[in-house]
Backbone bond lengths (Angstrom), bond angles and torsions (degrees), N, CA, C in turn:
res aa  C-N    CA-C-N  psi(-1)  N-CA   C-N-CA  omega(-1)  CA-C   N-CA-C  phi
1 X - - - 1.453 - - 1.536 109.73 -
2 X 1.502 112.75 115.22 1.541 108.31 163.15 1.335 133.30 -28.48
3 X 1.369 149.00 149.95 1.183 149.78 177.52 1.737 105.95 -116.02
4 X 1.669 116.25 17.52 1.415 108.30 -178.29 1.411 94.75 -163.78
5 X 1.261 124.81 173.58 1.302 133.48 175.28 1.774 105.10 -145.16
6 X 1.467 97.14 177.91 1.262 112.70 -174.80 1.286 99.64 -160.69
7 X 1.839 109.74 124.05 1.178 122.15 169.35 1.718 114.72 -113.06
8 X 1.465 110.72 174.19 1.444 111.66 -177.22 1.440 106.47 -101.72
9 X 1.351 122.52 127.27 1.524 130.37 165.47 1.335 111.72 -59.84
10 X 1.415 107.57 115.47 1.717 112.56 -159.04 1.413 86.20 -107.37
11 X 1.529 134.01 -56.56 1.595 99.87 -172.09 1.764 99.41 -144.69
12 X 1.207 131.25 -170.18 1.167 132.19 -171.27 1.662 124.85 -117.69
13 X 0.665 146.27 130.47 1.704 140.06 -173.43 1.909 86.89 -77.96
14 X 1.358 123.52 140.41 1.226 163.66 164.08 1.579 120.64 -112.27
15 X 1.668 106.76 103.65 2.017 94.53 -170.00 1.694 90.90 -157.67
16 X 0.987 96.37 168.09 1.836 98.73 154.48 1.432 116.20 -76.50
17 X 1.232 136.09 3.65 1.321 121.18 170.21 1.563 130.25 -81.47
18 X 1.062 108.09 56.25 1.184 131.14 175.07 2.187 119.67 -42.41
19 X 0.956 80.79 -22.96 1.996 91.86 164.36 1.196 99.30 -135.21
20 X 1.614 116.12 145.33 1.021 137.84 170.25 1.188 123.21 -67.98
21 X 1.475 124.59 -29.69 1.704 133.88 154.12 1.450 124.36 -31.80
22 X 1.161 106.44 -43.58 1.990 119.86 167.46 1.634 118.88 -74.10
23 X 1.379 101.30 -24.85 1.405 83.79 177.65 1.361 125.11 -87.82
24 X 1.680 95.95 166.38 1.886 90.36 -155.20 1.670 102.22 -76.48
25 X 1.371 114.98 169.06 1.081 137.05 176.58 1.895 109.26 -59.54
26 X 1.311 111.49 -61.27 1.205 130.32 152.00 1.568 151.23 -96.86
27 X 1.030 135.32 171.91 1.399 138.78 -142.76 1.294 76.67 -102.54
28 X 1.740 125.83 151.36 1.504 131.45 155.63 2.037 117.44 83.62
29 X 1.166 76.68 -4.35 2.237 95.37 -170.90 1.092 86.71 -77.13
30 X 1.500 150.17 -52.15 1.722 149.19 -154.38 1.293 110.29 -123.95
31 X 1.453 135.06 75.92 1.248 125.09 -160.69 1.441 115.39 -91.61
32 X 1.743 96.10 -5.10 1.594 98.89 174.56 1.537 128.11 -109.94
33 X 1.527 111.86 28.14 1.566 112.69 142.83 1.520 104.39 -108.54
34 X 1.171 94.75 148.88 1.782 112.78 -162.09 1.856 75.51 -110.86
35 X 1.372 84.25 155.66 1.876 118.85 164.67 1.235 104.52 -120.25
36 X 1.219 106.55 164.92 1.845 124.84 168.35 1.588 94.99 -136.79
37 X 1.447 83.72 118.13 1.782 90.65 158.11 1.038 127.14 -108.99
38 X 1.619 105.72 106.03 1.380 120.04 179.67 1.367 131.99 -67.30
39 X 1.147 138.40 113.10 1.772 119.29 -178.67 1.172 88.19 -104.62
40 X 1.541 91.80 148.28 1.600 145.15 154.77 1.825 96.30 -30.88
41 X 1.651 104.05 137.43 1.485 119.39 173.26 1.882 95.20 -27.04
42 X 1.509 105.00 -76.66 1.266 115.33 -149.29 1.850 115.63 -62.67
43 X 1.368 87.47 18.13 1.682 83.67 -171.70 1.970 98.88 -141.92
44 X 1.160 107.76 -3.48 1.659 105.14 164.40 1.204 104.63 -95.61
45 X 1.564 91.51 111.59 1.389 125.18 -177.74 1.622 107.39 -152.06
46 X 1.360 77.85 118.41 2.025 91.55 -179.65 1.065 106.19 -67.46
47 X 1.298 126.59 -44.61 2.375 120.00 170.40 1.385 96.90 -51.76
48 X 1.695 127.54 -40.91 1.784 96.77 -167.29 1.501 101.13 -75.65
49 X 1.406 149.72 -5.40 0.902 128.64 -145.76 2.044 102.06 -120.46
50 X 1.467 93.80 -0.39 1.722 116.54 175.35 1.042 113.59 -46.60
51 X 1.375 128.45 109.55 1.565 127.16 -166.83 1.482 115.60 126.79
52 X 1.610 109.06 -61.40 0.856 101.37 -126.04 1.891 123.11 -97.17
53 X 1.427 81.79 14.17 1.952 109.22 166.64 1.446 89.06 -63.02
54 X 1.105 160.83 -45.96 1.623 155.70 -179.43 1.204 112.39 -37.12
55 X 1.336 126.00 -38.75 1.229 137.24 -157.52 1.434 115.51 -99.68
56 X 1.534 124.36 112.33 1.344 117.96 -177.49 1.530 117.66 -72.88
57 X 1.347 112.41 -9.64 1.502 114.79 -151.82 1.569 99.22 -145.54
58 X 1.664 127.17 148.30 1.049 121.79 178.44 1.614 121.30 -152.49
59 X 1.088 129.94 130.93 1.507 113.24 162.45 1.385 140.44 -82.45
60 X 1.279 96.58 143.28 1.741 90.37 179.51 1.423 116.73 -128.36
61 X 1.150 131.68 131.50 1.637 149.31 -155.74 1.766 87.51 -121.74
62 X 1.813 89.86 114.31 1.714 92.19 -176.20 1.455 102.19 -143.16
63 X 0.986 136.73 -161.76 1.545 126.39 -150.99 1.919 83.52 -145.82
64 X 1.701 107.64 134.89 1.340 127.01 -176.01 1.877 94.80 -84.34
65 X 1.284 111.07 58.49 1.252 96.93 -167.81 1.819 103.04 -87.07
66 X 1.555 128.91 34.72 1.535 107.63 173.14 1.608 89.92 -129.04
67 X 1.721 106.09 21.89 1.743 93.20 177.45 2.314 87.11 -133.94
68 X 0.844 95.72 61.22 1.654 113.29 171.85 1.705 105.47 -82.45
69 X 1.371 111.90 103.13 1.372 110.38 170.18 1.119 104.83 -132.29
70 X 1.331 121.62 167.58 1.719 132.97 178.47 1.262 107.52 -85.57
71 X 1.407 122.09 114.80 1.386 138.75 164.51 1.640 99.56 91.03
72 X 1.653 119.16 -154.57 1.757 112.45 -167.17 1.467 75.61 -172.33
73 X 1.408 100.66 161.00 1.053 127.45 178.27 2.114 124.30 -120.29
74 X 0.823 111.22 132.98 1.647 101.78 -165.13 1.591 111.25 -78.43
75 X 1.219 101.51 -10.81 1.849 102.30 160.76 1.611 108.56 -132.15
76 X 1.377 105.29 144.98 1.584 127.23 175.44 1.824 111.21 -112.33
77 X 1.379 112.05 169.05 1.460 115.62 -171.26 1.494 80.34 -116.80
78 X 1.223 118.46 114.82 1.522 133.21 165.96 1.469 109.51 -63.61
79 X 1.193 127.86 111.78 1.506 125.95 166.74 1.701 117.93 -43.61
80 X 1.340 115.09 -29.53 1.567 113.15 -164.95 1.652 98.82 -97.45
81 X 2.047 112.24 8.81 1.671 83.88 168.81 1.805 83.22 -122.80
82 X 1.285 118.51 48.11 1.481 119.46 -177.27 1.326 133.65 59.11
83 X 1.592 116.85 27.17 0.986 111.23 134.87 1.687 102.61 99.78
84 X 1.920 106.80 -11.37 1.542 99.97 177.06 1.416 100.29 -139.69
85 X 1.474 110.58 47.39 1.393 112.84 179.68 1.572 102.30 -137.58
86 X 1.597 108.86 111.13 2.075 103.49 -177.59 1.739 111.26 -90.45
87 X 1.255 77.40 131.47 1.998 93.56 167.56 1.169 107.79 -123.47
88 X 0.958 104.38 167.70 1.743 133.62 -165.52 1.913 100.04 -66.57
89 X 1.024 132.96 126.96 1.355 137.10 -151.81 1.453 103.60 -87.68
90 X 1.245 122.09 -33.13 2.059 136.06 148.89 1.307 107.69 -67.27
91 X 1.801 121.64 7.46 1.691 99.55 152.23 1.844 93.09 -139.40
92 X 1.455 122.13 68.31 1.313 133.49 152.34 1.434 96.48 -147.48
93 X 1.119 87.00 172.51 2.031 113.56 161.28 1.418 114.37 -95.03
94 X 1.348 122.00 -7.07 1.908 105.87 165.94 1.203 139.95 -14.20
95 X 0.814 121.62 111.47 1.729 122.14 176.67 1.572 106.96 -54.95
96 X 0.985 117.93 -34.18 1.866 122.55 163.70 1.690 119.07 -54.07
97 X 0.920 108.48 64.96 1.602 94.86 -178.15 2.149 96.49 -136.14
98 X 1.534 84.37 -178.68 1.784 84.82 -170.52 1.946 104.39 -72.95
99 X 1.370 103.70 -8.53 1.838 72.68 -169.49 2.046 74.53 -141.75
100 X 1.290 107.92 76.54 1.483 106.28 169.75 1.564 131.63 -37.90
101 X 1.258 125.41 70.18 1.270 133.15 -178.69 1.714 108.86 -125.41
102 X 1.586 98.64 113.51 1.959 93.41 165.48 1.106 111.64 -80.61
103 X 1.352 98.27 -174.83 1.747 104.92 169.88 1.760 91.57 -154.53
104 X 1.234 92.60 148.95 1.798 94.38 -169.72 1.803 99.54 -145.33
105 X 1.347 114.96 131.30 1.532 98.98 162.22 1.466 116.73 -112.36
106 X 1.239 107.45 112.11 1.771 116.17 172.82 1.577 108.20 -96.43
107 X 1.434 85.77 168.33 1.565 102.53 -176.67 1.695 123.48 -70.32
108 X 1.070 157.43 126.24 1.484 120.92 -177.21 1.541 108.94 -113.88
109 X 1.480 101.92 118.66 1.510 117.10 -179.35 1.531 130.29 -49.67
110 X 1.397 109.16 -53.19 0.988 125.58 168.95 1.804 119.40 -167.45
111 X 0.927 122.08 132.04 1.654 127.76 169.56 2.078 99.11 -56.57
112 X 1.063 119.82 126.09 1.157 128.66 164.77 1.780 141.09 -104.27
113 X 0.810 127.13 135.79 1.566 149.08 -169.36 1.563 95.33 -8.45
114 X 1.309 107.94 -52.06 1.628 101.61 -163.01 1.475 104.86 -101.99
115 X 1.092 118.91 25.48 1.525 135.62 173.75 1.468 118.25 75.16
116 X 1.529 110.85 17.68 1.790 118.68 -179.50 1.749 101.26 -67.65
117 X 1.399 105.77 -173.57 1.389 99.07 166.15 1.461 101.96 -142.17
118 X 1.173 109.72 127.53 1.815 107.10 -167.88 1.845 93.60 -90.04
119 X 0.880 124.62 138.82 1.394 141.39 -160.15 1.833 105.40 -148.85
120 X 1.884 104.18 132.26 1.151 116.33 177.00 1.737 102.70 -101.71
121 X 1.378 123.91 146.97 1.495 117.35 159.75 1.082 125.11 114.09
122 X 1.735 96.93 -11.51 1.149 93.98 -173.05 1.824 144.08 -69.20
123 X 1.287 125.25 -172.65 1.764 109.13 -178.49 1.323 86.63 -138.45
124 X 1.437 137.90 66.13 1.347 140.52 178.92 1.084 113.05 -147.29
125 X 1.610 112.09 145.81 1.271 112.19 -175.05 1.525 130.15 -92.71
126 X 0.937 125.06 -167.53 1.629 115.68 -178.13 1.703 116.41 -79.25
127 X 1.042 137.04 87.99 1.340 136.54 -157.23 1.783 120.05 108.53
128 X 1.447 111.67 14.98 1.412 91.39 -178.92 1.188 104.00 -113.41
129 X 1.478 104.68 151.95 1.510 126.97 -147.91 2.377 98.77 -91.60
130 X 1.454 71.40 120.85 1.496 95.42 174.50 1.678 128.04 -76.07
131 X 1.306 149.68 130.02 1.315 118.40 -113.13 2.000 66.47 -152.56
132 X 0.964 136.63 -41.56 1.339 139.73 158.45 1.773 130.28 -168.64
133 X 1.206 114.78 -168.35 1.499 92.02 -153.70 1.862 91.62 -148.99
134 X 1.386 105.01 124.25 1.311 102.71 -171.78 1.529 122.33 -100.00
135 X 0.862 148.68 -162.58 1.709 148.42 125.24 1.713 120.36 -98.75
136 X 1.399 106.41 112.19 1.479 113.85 -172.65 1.894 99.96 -65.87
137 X 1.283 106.10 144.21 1.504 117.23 176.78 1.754 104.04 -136.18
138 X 1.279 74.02 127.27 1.918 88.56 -171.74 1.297 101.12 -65.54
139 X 1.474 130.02 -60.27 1.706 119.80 -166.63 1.452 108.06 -65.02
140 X 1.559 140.12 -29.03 0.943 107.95 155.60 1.947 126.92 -117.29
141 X 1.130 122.00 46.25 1.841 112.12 174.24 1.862 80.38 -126.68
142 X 0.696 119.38 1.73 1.647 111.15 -171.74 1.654 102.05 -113.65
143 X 1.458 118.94 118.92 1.430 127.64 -177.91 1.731 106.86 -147.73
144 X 1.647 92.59 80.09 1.366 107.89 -176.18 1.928 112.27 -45.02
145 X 1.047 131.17 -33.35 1.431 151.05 -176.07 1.886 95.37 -69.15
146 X 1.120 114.46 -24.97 1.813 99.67 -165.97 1.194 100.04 -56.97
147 X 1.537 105.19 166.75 1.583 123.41 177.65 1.484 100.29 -104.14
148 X 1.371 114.66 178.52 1.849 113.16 -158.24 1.779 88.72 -127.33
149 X 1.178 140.41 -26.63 1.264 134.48 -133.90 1.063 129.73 48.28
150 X 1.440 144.72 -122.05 1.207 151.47 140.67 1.216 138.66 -92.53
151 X 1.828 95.80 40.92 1.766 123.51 148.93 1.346 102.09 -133.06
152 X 1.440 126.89 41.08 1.304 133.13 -168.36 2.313 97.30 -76.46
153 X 1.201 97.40 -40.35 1.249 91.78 151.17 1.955 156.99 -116.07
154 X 1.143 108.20 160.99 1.451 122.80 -158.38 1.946 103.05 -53.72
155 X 1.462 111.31 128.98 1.335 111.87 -162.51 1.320 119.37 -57.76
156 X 1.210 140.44 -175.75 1.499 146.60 -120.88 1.819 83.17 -108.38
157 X 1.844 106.42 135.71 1.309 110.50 168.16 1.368 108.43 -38.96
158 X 2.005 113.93 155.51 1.453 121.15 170.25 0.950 113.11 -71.66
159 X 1.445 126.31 150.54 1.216 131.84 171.57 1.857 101.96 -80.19
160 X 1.429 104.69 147.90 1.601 107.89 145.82 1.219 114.18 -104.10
161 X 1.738 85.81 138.47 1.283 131.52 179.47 1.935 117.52 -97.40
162 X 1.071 92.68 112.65 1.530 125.60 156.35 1.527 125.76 -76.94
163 X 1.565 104.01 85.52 1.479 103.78 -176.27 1.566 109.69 -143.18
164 X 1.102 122.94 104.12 1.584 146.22 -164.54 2.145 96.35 -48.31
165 X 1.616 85.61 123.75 1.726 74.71 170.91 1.415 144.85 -75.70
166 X 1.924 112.14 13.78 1.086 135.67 163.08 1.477 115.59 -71.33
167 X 1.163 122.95 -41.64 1.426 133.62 158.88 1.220 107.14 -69.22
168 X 1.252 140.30 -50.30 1.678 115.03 -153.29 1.691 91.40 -75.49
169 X 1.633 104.40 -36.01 1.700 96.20 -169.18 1.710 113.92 -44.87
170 X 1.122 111.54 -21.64 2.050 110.83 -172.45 0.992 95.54 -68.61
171 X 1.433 139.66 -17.84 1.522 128.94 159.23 1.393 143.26 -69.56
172 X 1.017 128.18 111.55 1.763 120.40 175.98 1.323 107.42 -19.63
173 X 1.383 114.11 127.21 1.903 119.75 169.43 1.163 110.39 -28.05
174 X 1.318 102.00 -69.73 1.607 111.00 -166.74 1.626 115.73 -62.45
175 X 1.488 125.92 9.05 1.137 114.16 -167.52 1.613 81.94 -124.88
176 X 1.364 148.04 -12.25 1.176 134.92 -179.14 1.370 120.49 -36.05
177 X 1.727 92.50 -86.52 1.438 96.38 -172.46 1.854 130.69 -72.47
178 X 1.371 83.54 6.19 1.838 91.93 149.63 1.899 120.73 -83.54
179 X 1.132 119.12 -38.22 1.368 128.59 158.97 1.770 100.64 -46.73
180 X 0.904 107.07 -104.02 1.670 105.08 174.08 1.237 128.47 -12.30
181 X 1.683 121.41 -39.47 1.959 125.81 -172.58 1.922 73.95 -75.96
182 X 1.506 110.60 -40.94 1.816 81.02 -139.50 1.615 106.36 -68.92
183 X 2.443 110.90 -30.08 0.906 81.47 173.71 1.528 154.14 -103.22
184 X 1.676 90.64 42.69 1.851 110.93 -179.08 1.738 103.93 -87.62
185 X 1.590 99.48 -10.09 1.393 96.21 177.17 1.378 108.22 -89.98
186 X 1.190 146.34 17.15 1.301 153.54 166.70 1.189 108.71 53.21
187 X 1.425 110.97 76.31 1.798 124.26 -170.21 1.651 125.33 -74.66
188 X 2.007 98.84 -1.46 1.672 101.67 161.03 1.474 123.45 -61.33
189 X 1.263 124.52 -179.51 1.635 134.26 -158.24 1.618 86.87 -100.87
190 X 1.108 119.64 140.88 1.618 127.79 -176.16 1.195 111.67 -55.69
191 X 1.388 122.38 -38.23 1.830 113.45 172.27 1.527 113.90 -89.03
192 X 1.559 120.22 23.66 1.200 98.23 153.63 1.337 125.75 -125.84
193 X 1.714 106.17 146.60 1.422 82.34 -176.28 1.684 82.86 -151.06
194 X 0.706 93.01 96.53 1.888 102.51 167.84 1.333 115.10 -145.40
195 X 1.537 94.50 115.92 1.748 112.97 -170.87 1.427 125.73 -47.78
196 X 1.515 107.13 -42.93 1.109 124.13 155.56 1.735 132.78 -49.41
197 X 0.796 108.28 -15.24 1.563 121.34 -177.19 1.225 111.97 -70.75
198 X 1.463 122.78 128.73 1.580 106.23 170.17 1.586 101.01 -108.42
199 X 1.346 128.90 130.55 1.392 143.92 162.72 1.600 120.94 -83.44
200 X 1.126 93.83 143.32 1.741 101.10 170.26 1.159 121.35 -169.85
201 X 1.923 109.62 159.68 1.491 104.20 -152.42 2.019 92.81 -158.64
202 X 0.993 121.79 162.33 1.443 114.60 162.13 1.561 98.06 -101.54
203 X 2.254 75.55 142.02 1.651 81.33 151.59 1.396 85.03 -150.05
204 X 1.709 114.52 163.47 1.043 122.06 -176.37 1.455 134.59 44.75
205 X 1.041 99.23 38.01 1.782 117.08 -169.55 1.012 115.16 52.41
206 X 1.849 121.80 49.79 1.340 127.47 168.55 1.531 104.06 -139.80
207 X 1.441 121.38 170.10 1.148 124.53 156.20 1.358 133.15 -110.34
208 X 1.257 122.02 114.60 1.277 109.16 -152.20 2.080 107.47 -130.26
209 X 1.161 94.70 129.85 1.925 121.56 -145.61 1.960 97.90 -109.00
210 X 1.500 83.92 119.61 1.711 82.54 -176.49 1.422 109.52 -153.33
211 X 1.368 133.52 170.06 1.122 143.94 -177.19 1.607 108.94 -132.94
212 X 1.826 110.78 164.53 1.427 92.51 169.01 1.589 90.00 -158.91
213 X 1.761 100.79 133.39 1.092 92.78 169.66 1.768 108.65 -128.97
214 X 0.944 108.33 156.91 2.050 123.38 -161.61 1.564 93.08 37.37
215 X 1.637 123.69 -141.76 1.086 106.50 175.31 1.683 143.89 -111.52
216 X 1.678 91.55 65.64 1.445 114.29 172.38 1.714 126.20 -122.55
217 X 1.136 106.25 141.43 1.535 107.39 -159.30 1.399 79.81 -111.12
218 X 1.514 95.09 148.35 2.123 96.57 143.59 1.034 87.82 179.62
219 X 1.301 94.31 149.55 1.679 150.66 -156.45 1.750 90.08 -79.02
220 X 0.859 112.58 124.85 1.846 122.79 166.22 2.045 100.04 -118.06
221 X 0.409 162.62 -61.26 1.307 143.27 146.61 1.372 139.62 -89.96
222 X 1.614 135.18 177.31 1.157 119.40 138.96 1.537 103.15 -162.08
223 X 1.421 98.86 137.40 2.130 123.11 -145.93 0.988 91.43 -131.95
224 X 1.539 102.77 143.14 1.386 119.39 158.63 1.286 124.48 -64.67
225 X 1.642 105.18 127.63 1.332 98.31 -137.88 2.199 100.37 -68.90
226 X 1.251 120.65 175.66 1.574 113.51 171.15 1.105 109.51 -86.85
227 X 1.477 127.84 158.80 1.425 147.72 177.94 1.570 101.80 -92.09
């Protein structure tokens, strides 16, 4: 019996999240940058996709391929208990684990013309490879009674954001007020928090430079991002 497998990358997440620093922690936190999930030649196929406009909700099983390290470790520092507290790596969501695969359930907007799937919610980045694609079913992935552990609760109020509309305008319309949800979600690393700090990250083929102090963000630049 094998001790590994190998699956085929069936399609790709498509977004403005162009750094992995912006994207959310969880699935459903930013519901207003949309993805397109693109499949691969060999898998756009209008029969596989029969059905599946029915379905408001969907999973997707995708590969942590921008957190690739040699070997794993059996405890991780959970971001939601700050980043200096280790748990057992089979009770977080880390992208560090032995067989790096998420699973995320987003919303699905609509199936589109060239057979993509435009998708709200997602926690993926721009290019990561999609590994298969489910249909969410309420009577059974939904178990109102589960317990949370110690993410039993819903993540930390949004911050407001302070960001001048001379800057947000260098952005494509449609990519604004996705810039804005993500940065009320306070897209620094859980152990940092120094006011003074200026952070930055691309999204949407920009770079965009901010600080935060108690709970207000604002944007001090946003550049095209460098090549």
């Amino acid at each position: 019996m094998s001790d590994s497998c190998t699956f085929p990358v069936i399609a790709r997440a498509r977004n403005d999240y162009t750094d992995k620093f912006a994207v959310p922690r969880q699935p459903g936190l930013v519901p207003e940058v949309l993805t397109r999930v693109v499949f691969e030649p060999a898998y756009r196929s209008r029969e596989a996709l029969r059905g599946l406009e029915g379905f408001s909700h969907l999973w997707l099983l995708w590969h942590f391929d921008r957190a690739a390290r040699e070997g794993w470790s059996p405890t991780v520092r959970p971001p939601r208990l700050g980043g200096n507290t280790r748990m057992g790596v089979f009770a977080t969501r880390s992208p560090f684990r032995p067989s790096p695969i998420g699973l995320s359930a987003v919303r699905l907007l609509r199936v589109e013309d060239d057979l993509s799937l435009l998708v709200g919610g997602a926690d993926l980045a721009d290019g990561t490879p999609i590994l298969d694609v489910k249909p969410y079913l309420p009577y059974a992935d939904s178990i109102p009674e589960a317990s949370g552990g110690f993410a039993a609760q819903a993540p930390d109020p949004r911050l407001t954001v302070s960001c001048p509309e001379a800057l947000l305008a260098r952005l494509p319309l449609e990519s604004r007020a996705g810039l804005l949800a993500v940065l009320s979600r306070d897209p620094r690393p859980a152990y940092q928090r120094d006011p003074d700090r200026v952070y930055g990250f691309t999204f949407a083929g920009a770079e965009v430079r901010f600080t935060v102090a108690g709970d207000t963000l604002t944007v001090h630049d946003i550049l095209e991002a460098s090549t």
